[in-house]
C-alpha positions as CSV (number, residue, x, y, z in Angstrom):
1,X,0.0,-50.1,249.6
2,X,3.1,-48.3,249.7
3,X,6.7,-49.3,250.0
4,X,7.5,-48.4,253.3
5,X,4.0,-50.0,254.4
6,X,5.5,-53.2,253.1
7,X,8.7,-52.9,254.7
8,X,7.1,-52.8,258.0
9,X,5.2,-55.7,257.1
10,X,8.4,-57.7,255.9
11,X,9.8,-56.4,259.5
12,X,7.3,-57.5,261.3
13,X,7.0,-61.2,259.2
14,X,10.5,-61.3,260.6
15,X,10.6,-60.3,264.0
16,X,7.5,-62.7,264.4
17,X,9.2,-65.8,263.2
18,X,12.9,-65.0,263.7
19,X,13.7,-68.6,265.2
20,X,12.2,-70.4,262.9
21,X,13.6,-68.1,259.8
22,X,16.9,-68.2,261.9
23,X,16.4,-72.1,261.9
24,X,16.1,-72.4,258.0
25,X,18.5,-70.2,257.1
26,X,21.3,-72.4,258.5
27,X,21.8,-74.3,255.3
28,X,23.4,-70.5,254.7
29,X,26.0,-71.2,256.9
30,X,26.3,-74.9,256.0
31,X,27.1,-73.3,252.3
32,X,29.8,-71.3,253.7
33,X,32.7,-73.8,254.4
34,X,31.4,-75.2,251.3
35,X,32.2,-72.2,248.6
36,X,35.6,-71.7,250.3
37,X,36.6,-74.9,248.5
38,X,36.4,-72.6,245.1
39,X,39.0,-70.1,244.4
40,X,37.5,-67.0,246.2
41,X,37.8,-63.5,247.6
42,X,35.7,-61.7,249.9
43,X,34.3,-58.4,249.6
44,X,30.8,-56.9,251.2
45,X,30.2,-59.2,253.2
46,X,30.5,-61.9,250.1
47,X,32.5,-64.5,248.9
48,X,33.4,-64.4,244.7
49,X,34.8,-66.2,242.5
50,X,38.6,-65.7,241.6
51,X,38.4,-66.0,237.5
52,X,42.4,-65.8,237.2
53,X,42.5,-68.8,239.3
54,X,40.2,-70.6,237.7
55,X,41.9,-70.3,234.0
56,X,45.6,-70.6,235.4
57,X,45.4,-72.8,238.8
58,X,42.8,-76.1,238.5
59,X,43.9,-79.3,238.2
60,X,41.1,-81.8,237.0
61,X,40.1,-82.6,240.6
62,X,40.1,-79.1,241.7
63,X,37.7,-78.9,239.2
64,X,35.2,-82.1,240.4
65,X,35.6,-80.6,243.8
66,X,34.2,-77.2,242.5
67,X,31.8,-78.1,240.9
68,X,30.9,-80.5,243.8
69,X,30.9,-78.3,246.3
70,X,28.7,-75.6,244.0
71,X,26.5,-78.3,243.5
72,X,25.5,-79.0,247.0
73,X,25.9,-75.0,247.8
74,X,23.0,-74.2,245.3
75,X,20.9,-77.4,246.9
76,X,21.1,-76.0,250.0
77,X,20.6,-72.1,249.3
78,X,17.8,-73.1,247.4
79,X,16.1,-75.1,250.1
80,X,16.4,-72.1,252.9
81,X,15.0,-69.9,250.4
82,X,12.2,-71.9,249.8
83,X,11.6,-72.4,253.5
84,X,11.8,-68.9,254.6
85,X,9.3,-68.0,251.7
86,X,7.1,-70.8,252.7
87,X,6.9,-69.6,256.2
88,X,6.2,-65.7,255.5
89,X,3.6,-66.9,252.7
90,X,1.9,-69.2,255.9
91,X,2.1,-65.7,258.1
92,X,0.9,-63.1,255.9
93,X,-2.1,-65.3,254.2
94,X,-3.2,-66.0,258.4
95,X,-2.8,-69.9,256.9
96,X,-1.2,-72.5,258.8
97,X,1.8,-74.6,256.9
98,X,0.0,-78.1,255.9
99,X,1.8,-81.4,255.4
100,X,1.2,-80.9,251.9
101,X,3.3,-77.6,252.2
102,X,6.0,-78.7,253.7
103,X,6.2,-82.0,251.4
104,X,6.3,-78.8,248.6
105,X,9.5,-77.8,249.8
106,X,11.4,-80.8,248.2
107,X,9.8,-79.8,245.0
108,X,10.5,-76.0,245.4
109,X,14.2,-76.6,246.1
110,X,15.2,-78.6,243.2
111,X,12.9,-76.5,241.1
112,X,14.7,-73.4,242.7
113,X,18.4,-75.3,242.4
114,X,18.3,-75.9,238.3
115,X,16.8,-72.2,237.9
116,X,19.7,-70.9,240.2
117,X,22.1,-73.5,238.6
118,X,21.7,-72.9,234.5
119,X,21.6,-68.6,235.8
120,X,25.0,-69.2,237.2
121,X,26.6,-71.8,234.6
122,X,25.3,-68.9,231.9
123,X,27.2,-65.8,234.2
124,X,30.2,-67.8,234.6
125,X,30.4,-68.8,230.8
126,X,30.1,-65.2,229.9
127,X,31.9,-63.5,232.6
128,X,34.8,-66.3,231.7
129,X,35.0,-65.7,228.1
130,X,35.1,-61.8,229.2
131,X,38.6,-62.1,231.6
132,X,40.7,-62.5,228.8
133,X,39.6,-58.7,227.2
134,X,39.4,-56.8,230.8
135,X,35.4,-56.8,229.9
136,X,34.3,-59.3,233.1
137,X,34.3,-56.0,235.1
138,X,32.1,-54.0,233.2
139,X,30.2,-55.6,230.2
140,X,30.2,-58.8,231.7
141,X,28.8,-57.2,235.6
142,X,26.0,-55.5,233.3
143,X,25.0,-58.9,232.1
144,X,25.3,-60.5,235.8
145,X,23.5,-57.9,237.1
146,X,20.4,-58.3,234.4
147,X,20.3,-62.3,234.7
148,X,20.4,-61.8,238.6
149,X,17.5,-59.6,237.8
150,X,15.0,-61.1,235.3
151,X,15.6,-64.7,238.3
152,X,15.0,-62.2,241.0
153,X,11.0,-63.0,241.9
154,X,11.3,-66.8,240.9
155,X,11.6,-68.0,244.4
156,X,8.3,-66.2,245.2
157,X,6.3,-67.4,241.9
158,X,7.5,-71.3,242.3
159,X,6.8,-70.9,246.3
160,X,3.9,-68.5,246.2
161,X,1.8,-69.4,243.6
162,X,3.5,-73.4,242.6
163,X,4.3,-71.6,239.2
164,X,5.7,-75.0,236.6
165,X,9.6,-74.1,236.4
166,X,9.1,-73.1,232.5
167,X,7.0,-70.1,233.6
168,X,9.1,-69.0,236.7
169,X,11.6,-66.7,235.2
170,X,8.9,-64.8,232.8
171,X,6.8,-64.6,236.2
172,X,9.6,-63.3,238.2
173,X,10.4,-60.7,235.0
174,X,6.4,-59.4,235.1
175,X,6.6,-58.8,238.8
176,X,9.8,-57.0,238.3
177,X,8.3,-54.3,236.0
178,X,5.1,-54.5,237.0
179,X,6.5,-53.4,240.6
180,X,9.5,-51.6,239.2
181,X,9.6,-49.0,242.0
182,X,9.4,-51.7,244.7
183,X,11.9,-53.5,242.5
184,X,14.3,-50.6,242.6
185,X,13.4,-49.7,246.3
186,X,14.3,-53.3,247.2
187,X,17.4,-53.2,245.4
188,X,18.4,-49.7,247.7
189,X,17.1,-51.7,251.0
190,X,19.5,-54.6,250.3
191,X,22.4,-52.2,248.9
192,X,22.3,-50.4,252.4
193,X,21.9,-53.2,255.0
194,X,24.8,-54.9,252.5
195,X,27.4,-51.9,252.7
196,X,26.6,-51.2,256.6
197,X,27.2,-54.8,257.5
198,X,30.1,-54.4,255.1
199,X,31.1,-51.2,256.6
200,X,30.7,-52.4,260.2
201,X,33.3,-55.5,260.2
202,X,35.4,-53.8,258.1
203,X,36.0,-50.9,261.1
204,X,36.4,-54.0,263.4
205,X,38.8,-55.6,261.2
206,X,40.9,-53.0,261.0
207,X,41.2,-53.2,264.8
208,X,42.2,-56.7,264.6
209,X,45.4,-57.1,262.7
210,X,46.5,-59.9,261.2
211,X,43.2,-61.6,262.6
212,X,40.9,-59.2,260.4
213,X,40.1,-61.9,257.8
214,X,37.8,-62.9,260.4
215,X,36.1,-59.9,260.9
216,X,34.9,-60.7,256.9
217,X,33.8,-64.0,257.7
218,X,31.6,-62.7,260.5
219,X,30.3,-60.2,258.0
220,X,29.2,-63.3,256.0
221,X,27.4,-65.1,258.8
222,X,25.5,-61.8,259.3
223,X,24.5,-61.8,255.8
224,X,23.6,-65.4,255.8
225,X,21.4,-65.4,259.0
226,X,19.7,-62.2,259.6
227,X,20.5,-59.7,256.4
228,X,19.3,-62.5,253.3
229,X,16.7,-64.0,255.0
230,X,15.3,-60.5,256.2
231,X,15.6,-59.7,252.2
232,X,13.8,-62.8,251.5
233,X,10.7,-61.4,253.6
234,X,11.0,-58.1,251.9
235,X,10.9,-59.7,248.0
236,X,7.9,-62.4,249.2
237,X,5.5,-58.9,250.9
238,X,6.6,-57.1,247.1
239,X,5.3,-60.2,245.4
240,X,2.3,-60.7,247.7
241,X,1.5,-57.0,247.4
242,X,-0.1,-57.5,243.6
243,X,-2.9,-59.4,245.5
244,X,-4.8,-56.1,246.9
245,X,-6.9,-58.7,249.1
246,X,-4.0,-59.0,251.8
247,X,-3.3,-54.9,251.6
């Protein structure tokens, strides 16, 4: 099956179950208020940390509240994930969701939360102990950007196939190169809805003034309710797609 093929299908997943994906994915927007506790900035439709801040401007309790408000951000990331990839799992196997799947969410989410958790603690350390030599930009993105990778599929193999958290990341790693050009065409997909979205609010910020910084925080909603969760459907149909029974 080819890549297009399974963009149609991920497409399809979604306009078939858009309330319900539209109704899990509002822990996305619960996260939101949440993260602009953290020293931030905005850019593609994203919010990021501000490292400068974080070595010169925390107090103690800025801190606790931080890592607080992370805390409950990943919980609750992690439990949309986990429901949006339950629910296209349910449509493209034809089965329905059983109590027993939906008592696997609690599971999935705190399984998905320390995975998530120990990848960002890790990116943070390293992109922290980067700031100082000017390196967090380059060296330390290249190391972001291959942690990000190697956890990409690990929602999918702990939702999809129940895989024990240990065996997750090395899953999510085989599926990767195993389906590197789906990988790399799923990377372009998200790239392109990400930089039009980006693109799009940015024209209409620069219509609004002073009031453009909302014009980024709609950009974010976007992201967190149709663009991610369409994403989601797209990685679960590449994962799926190594069965050949459901091509």
């Amino acid at each position: 099956m080819g890549f297009v093929s399974l963009v149609g299908y991920a497409f399809d997943a979604y306009r078939r179950n858009v309330k319900l994906i539209s109704f899990f994915s509002i822990p996305f927007l619960i996260v939101f208020p949440l993260v602009l506790a953290m020293p931030n900035f905005t850019a593609l439709g994203g919010i990021f940390l501000r490292f400068a801040s974080i070595q010169r401007d925390l107090s103690l309790f800025d801190g606790l509240v931080i890592l607080a408000a992370l805390a409950i951000s990943l919980i609750l990331f992690s439990l949309a994930i986990v429901a949006v990839n339950l629910l296209i799992k349910s449509q493209r196997t034809l089965l329905r969701l059983t109590t027993h799947d939906i008592e696997t969410i609690e599971s999935g989410t705190f399984k998905l939360f320390w995975v998530y958790a120990i990848v960002f603690a890790f990116v943070f350390a390293v992109n922290y102990a980067l700031y100082d030599y000017g390196l967090h930009t380059t060296l330390g993105a290249l190391i972001s950007f291959i942690a990000a990778a190697a956890v990409f599929f690990v929602p999918q193999a702990i939702v999809v196939e129940n895989v024990e958290l240990r065996h997750a990341v090395g899953r999510s790693i085989s599926v990767a190169l195993r389906r590197l050009p789906y990988f790399l065409g799923l990377l372009v997909v998200a790239g392109v809805l990400l930089l039009v979205n980006a693109w799009i609010f940015l024209e209409i910020g620069n219509g609004l003034g002073e009031a453009a910084l909302y014009a980024r925080y709609a950009a974010i909603v976007v992201n967190a309710l149709f663009i991610l969760p369409f994403i989601e459907c797209l990685k679960t149909q590449v994962y799926l797609s190594k069965y050949t029974i459901l091509d």
